[in-house]
C-alpha positions in Angstrom: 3.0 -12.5 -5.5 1.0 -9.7 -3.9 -2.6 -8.1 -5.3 -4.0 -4.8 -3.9 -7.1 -4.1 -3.8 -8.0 -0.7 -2.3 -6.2 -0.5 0.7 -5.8 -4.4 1.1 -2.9 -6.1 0.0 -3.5 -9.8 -0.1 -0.7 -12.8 -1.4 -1.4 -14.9 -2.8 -1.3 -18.8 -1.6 0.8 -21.3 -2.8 -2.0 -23.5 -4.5 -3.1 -20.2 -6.3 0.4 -19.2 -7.9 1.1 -22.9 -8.7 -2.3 -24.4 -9.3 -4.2 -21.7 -10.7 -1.1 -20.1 -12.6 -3.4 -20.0 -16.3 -6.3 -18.1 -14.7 -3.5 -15.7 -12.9 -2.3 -14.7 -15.6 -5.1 -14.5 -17.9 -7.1 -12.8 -15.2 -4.3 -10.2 -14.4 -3.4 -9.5 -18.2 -6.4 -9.4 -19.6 -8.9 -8.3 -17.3 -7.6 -7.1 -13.8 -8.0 -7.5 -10.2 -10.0 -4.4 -9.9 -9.4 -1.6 -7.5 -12.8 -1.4 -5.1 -14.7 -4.1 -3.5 -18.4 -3.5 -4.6 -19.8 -6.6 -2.6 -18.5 -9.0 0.1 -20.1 -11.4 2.5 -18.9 -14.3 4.8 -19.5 -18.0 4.3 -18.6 -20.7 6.4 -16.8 -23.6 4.8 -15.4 -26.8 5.7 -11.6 -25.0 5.8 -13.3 -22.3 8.1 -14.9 -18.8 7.5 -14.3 -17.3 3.8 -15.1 -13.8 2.3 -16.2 -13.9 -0.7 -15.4 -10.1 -2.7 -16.5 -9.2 -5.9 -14.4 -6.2 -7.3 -15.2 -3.2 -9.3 -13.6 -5.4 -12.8 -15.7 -8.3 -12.1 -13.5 -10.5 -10.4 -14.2 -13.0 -7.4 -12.0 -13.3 -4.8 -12.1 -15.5 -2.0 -9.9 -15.0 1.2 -9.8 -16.4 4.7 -11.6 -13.8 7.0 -9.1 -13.6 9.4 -5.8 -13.4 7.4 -5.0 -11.5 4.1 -4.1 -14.2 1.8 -5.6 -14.7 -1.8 -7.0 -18.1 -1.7 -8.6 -17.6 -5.3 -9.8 -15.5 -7.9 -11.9 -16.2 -10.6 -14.7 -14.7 -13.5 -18.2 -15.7 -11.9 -21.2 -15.5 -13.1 -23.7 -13.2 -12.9 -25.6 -15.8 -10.6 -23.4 -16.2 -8.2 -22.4 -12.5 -8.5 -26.7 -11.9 -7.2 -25.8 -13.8 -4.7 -22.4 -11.8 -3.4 -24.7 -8.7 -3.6 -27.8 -10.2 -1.6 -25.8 -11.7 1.3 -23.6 -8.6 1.5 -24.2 -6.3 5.0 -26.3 -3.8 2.6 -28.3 -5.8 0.4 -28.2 -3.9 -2.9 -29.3 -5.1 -6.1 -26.4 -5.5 -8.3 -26.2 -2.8 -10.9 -26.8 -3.6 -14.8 -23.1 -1.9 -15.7 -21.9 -4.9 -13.2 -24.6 -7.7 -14.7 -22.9 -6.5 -18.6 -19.4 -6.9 -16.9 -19.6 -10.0 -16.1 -21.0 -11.1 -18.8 -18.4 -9.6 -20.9 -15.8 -11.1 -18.9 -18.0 -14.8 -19.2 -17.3 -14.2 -23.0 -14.0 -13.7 -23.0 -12.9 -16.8 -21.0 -16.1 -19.3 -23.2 
């Protein structure tokens, strides 16, 4: 399975499609995997460096930095969404249309 994301086409891994098959399709029926990246940093992990990318539907997606694979996806909240946004390489402040999307999308999976 593939997901683009503006001009990035990511596919997804193996413990996404098998392990994470509900949230796929609830995620990619209901909500979407967005179309722009408004926020992205890097994070180092134990499994090596990660980018963390919140898209323009409110998604999370986290992918190895080096290779375009989709190792998750998932509805964050709007905490850990602030914290996408002040890590990022501009430091914005999030939006309020994001905040109330995310929150709309927390709803919808409660």
């Amino acid at each position: 399975m593939t997901i683009c994301i503006g001009k990035t086409v990511l596919t997804a891994s193996k413990h996404f499609e098998e392990d994470r098959k509900t949230r796929l399709e609830i995620i990619g029926n209901n909500i979407g995997f967005g179309t722009a990246v408004l926020a992205s940093c890097v994070q180092d992990t134990p499994k090596g460096k990660r980018e963390y990318l919140l898209t323009d539907s409110g998604i999370m997606i986290i992918k190895p930095i080096d290779k375009d694979i989709l190792i998750t996806a998932y509805v964050p909240n709007v905490t850990q969404c602030q914290q996408i946004y002040s890590k990022s390489k501009s430091r914005m402040v999030m939006p309020y249309w994001v905040v109330r999307m995310v929150q709309i999308n927390q709803e919808y999976f409660l």
